[in-house]
N, C-alpha and C positions, 0 to 999 in steps of 0.2 A: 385515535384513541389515546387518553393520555393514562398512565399509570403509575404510582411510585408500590413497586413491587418493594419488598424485603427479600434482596439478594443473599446467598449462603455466602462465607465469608471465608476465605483461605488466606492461613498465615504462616510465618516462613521468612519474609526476606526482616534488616532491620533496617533497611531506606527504602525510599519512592520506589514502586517500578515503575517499570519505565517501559516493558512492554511482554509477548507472549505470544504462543504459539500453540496450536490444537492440533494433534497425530489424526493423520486421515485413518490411520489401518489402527488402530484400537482407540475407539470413541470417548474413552474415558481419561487418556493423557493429556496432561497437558504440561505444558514448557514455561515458568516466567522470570524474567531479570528485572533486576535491580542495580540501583546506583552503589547498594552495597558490593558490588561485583561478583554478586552471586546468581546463581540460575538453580531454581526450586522446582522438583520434577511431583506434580500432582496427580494420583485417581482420582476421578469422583468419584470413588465406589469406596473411598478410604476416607477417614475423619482424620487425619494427620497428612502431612506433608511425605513424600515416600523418600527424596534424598536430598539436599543444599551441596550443591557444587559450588566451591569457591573457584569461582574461575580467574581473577587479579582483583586488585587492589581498584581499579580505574572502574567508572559505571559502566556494565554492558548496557547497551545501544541497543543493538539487534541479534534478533536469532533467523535462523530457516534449517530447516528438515534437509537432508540429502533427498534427494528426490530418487526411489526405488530402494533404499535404506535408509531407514530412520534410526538406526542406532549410530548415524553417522550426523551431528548436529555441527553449525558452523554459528561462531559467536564472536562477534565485534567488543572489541574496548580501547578506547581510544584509537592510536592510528594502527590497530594491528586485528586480524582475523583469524581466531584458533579454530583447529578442525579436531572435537571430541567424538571419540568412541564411548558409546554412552549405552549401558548393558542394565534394564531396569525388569526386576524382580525379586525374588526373597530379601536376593544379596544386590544391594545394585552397587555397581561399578564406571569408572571410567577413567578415559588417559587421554593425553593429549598426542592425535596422530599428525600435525604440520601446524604450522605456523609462518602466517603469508604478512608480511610488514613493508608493504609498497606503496600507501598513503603517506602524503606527507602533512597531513591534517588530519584534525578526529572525523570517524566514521561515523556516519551516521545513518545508514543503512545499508544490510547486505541482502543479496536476491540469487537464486542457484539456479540456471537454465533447467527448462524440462528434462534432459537424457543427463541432468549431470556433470556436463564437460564445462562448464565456465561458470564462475563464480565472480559476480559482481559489487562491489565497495564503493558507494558514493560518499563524497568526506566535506569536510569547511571549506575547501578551495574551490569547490565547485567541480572537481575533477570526480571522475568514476575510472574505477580500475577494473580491466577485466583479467581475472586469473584464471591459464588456463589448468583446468584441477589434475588430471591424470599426467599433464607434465610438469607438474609443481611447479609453474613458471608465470610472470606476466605475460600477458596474449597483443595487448591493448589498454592505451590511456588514452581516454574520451576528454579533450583538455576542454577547460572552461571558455579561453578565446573561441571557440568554436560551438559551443553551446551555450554553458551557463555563467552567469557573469559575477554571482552570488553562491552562498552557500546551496550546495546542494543535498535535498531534506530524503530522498527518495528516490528508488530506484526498483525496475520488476523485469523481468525478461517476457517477452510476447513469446504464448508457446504454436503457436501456430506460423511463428517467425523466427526460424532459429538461429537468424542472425542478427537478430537486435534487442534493443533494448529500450525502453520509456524510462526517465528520468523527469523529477519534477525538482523548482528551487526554491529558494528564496528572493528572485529574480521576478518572479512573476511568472515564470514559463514553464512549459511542457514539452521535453524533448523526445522528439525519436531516432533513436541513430541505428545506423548500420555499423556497428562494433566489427565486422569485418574488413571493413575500411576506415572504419576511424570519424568519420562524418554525420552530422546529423540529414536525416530525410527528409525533417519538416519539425519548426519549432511553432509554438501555440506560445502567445505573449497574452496572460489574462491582464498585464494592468494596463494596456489598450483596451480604449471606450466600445470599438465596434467587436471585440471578440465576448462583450459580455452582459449580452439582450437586454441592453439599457442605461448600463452601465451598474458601479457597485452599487449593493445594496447598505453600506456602513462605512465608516470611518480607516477601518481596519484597508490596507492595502491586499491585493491578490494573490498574497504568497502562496505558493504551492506546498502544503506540510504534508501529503500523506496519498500515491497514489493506491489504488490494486488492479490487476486485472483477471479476468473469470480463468479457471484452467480448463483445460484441454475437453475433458466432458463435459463440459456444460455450453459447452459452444452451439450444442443442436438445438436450445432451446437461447439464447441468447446471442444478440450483435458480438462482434468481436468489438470489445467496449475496452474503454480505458477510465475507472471513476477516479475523481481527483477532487481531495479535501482542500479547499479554499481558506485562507487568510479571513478573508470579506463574507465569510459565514456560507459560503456555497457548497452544493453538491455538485459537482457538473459531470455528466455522463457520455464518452467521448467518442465516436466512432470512429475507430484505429483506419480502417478502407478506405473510409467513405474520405478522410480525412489525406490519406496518402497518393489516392485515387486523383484530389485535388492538381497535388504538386505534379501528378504526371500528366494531367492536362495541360496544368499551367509550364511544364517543361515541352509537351507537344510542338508549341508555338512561340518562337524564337523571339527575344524582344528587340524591337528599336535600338538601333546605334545609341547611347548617348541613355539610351531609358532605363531605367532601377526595378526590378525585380523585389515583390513587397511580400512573397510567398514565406517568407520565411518568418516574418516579424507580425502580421498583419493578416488577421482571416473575419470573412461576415460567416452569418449564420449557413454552414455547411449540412447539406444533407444525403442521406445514407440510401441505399436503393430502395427502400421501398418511400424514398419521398419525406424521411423524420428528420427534423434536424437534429443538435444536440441534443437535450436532455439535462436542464436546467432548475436544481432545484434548490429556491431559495427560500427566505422569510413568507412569501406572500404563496407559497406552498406548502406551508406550514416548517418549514425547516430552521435552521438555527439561525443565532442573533449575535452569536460571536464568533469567533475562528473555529472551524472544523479540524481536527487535529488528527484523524484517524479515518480510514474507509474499509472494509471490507466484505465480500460476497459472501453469504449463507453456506455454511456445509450439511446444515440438517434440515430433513424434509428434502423436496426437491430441489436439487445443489443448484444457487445461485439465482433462487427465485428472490431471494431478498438481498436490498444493499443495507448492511450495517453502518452507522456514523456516528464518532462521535467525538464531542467540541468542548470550548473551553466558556461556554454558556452551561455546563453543568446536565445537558442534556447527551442520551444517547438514540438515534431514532433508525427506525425499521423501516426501509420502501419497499411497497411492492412493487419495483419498480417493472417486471416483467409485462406490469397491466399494462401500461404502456405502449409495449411491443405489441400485446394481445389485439388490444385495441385502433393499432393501426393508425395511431393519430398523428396530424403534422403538426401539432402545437400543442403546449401546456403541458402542466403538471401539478394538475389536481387531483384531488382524491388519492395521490398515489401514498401517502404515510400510512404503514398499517398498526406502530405502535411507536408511542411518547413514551421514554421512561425517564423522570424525575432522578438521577442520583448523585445529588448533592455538591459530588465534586470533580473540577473539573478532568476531565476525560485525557488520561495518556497515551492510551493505545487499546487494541481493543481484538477479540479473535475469535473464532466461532467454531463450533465441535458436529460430529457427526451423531451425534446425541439426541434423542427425543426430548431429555429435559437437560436443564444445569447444561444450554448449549450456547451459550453468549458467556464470555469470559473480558471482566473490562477494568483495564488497571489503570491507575490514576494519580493525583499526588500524594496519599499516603500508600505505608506500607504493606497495604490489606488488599488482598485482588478480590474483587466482588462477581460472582457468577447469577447469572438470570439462564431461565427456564421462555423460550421464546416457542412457538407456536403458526 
């Protein structure tokens, strides 16, 4: 269904955002930065902005929540990560409690483990830093020679994994590593032909701009999935197991003297226990027609029935991608769009609220964050 809704309009920053964030435990906050170097703290139950943090001078990149306190936010601007104590009410407040500068390139996103204890920074270099947070100290650098070869766009902690981490680049790939040891587990190379049911669908290369994956309770109603926004206008839908399950097969059985190991560079269509492969959705699934630049799981209604996307085609679209799962199917992905929204420009980042209305929040290249009411 396509729709050009008239979203309500929040203002506040005086550049691009750049991106944003929605409070699980009060449904009406919300978090957005800007290249003005500012982060603008929202109710939707208020017609004004409630405080503008100047946080530097340099664009904030990324935000995320402390996860088990959220007056604790962690915020990227160039190569450094501040950790704010951020006190919002009457009076709202805040200070700066650490400051982590172990990038040696701009950040370009940061990800907080489930329990808290490590804090992750993917930058230009292609490198991810893992800090670990209660000893104010580096834990691990996940270097590029060993995963990524390009910039690296993205970065999320698997919480049903509490040792690793997914990483996407500008490389074309999808990393998993064991940040315990420093290594990746298994990397997914999308600008190979055979990893991508046919190959592209556009012009545009396979860069990876934007993964997410589901949190912890939604797990019982969803695969442990990994969605990754595509370069080449894709959704691809990833099964974290079924995909790692591979490599211990393929480690099962010792290869030939002299014979190369293609596990790492090189996957066909993998599938998941009950028989599905990935989860692939493109153009001729109704989905977009330029770079996908944002992904994210639903938090309203029932959490993680819907994937959020949105691209630099000017669209943002709604799957229900759960039918899917419902349905049992080993192939396709029809029918699964449950909402087209037309808005106008192209799409920066994008975040969703625990909110029955005003619960899609979607920022973009002007300085205006646009909210929809999704269903």
């Amino acid at each position: 269904m396509a729709t050009d809704p008239k979203p309500r309009r929040l203002r506040g920053h005086k550049d691009t955002v750049t991106c944003c964030i929605a409070s699980a435990v009060t449904p009406s906050l919300v978090a957005t930065a800007a290249e003005d170097g500012c982060v603008c703290w929202f109710d939707m139950r208020c017609k004004e902005v409630m405080d503008i943090m100047e946080v530097g001078k340099a664009a904030v990149t990324s935000l995320c929540f402390k996860p088990g306190n959220e007056n604790v936010v962690y915020v990227s601007s160039g190569k450094e990560v501040k950790s704010l104590d951020v006190r919002m009410g009457s009076s709202c407040s805040w200070k700066v409690l650490d400051c982590f500068e172990y990038n040696k390139e701009e950040i370009n996103q940061i990800a907080c483990s489930s329990k808290a204890s490590f804090l992750a920074a993917a930058d230009d270099g292609g490198d991810i830093k893992i800090v670990d947070i209660r000893q104010q100290r580096i834990y691990k650098t996940l270097r590029a020679d060993t995963g990524h070869t390009s910039i690296c766009s993205s970065v999320q902690f698997l919480p049903w994994r509490p040792w690793e981490v997914i990483t996407g680049g500008l490389d074309s790939k999808l990393v998993m590593w064991d940040f315990s040891k420093g290594r990746p587990n298994k990397i997914i190379n999308f600008g190979l032909s055979d990893v991508n049911n046919g190959g592209e669908q556009c012009f545009n290369p396979a860069f990876v701009h934007a993964i997410a994956v589901p949190e912890i309770d939604m797990l019982g109603k969803s695969d442990k999935v990994c969605v990754v926004a595509r370069g080449d206008g894709v959704v691809d839908v990833i099964n974290i197991e079924a995909e790692l399950d591979s490599v211990r097969s393929k480690g099962s059985t010792k290869p030939r003297k002299g014979s190369q190991s293609r596990s790492k560079d090189t996957d066909s269509e993998i599938q998941d226990q009950n028989g599905r492969t990935r989860l692939h959705l493109d153009y001729s699934s109704g989905g977009h027609t330029a770079a996908v630049s944002c992904v994210a799981f639903s938090l309203f209604g029932e959490r993680g029935r819907f994937i959020i996307s949105g691209g630099n085609d000017k669209l943002v679209k709604v799957w229900g991608w759960t039918r899917y799962l419902d349905a049992e199917q080993t192939s396709g992905s029809c029918d699964l769009l449950h909402l087209n929204i037309n808005h106008n420009k192209k799409v920066n980042w994008l975040c969703t609220t625990p909110a029955d209305t005003e619960n899609l929040v979607v920022c973009d290249t002007t300085k205006v964050v646009k909210v929809y009411s999704v269903a």
